[in-house]
N, C-alpha and C positions, 0 to 999 in steps of 0.2 A: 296424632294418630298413634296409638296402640300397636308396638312390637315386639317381639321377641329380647330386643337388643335397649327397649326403654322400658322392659315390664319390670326391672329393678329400680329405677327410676322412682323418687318420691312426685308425687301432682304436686302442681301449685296449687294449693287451694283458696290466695287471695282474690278479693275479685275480680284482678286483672287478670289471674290465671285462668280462672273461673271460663272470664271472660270472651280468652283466646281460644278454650274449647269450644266454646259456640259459635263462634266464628268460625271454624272450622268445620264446624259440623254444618253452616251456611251453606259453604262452597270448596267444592272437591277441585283442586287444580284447575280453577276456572271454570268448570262446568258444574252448570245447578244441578241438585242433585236432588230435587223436587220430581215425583214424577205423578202424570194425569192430573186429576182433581183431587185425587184421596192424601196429597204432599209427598212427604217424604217423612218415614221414622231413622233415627241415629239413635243406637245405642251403643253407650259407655259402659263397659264391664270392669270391673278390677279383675286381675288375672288369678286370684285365689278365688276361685267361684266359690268356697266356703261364707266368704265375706259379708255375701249377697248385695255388693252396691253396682247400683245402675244408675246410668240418669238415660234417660230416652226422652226422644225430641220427636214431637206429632206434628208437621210446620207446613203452611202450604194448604190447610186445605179448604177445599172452595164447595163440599157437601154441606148441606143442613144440616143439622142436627151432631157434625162428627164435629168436634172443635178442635182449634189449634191447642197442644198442651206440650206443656215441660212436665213430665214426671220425674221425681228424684224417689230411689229405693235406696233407702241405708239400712245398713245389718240393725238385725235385733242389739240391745245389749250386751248381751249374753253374748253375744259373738264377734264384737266390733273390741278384738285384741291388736294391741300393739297402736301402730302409727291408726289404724282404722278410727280409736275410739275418741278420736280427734271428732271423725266427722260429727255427732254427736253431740259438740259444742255450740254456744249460742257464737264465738267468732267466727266459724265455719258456717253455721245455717244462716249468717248476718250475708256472708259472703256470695252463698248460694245464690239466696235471694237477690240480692242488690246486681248482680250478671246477671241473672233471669231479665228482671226488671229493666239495666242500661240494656240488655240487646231488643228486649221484644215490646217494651212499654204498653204495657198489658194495661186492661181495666181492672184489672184483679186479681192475684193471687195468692193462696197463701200455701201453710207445711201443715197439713194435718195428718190422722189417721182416720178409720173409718168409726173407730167410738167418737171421736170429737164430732165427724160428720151427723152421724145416727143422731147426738143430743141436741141436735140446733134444730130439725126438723123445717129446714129452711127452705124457704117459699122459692122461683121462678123468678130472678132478678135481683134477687138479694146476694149480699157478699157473704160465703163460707167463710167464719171467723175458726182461722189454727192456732197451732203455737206461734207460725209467722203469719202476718195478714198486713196486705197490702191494697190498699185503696186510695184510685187514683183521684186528681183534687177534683173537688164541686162533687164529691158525697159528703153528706153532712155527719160529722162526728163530733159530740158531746164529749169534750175530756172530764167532764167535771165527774160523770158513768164510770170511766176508766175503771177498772180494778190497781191496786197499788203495785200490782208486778208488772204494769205496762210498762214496756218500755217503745217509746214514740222516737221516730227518726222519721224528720223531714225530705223527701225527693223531691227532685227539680219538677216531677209530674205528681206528686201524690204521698202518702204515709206510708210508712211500713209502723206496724205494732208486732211488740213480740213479750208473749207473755212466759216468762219466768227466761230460768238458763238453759233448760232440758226438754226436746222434743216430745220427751215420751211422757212428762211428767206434770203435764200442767191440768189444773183444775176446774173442772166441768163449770163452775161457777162462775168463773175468770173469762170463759168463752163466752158465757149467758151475759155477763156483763158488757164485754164488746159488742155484742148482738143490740141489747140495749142503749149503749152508747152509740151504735148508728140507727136508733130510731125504729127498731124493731121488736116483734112481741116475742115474749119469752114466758 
């Protein structure tokens, strides 16, 4: 938890670190911290609000149409100085993901933005392919499709694909092609 007294404090940001923040963000001193149908949101702020990183946790809920979600907000470039521009990296977004992934064993997720979203034009059931994209086993994916900047890491439940080193920076193409690679029009 976030104080006064650990806001100088560097984060762990391996995946065990990762990890324990989620955990954390589970359960408050024993009590759930879930409330009604709609869950519970947890957000993580860095204490430089300049920074702009958040991760907020949507958990718990039992509406239609509102889904469970992990969102992660990292600073722009342009602004992700110092130890920040860490987060930024493919070890850190490796790390992100893979604690998302051991806490919640999702059907899917990935790190995009909303230009990645906008170009995939992606149908009701289909997986959202990002910079990270994770898809759990028994969907079918074509490696032979791949684009050459995949890089494919096997999970106990599923892939994770993460195309190039840089979030910001990956190629409309490279998306179109994992789209194709799981068997989708493009």
């Amino acid at each position: 938890m976030f104080s006064p007294e650990t806001a100088s404090e560097s984060t762990d940001l391996s995946v065990e670190g990762l990890a324990k923040i989620f955990r954390a963000a589970k359960d408050v001193e024993g009590q759930s911290v879930a409330a009604f149908d709609l869950g519970y949101i947890v957000s993580l702020l860095h204490p430089d609000r300049y920074q702009f990183l958040r991760i907020q946790f949507s958990l718990g809920r039992n509406v239609p149409r509102v889904p469970n979600l992990v969102n992660v907000t990292l600073p722009p470039e342009k602004q992700a100085n110092g130890e920040a521009s860490r987060l930024l990296t493919a070890g850190v977004g490796d790390a992100i993901m893979k604690a998302i992934i051991e806490q919640w064993s999702p059907d899917k997720a990935r790190w995009g933005t909303p230009v990645y979203q906008k170009a995939q034009g992606k149908k009701a059931g289909e997986v959202e392919v990002g910079w990270e994209t994770y898809i759990r086993s028994g969907i079918d994916l074509d490696h032979s499709k791949l684009p050459v900047v995949a890089a494919l890491e096997e999970l106990p439940n599923g892939t994770l694909i993460r195309l190039g080193e840089k979030p910001l920076d990956v190629d409309i193409a490279d998306i179109l092609a994992v789209r194709e690679a799981l068997g989708y029009p493009v």
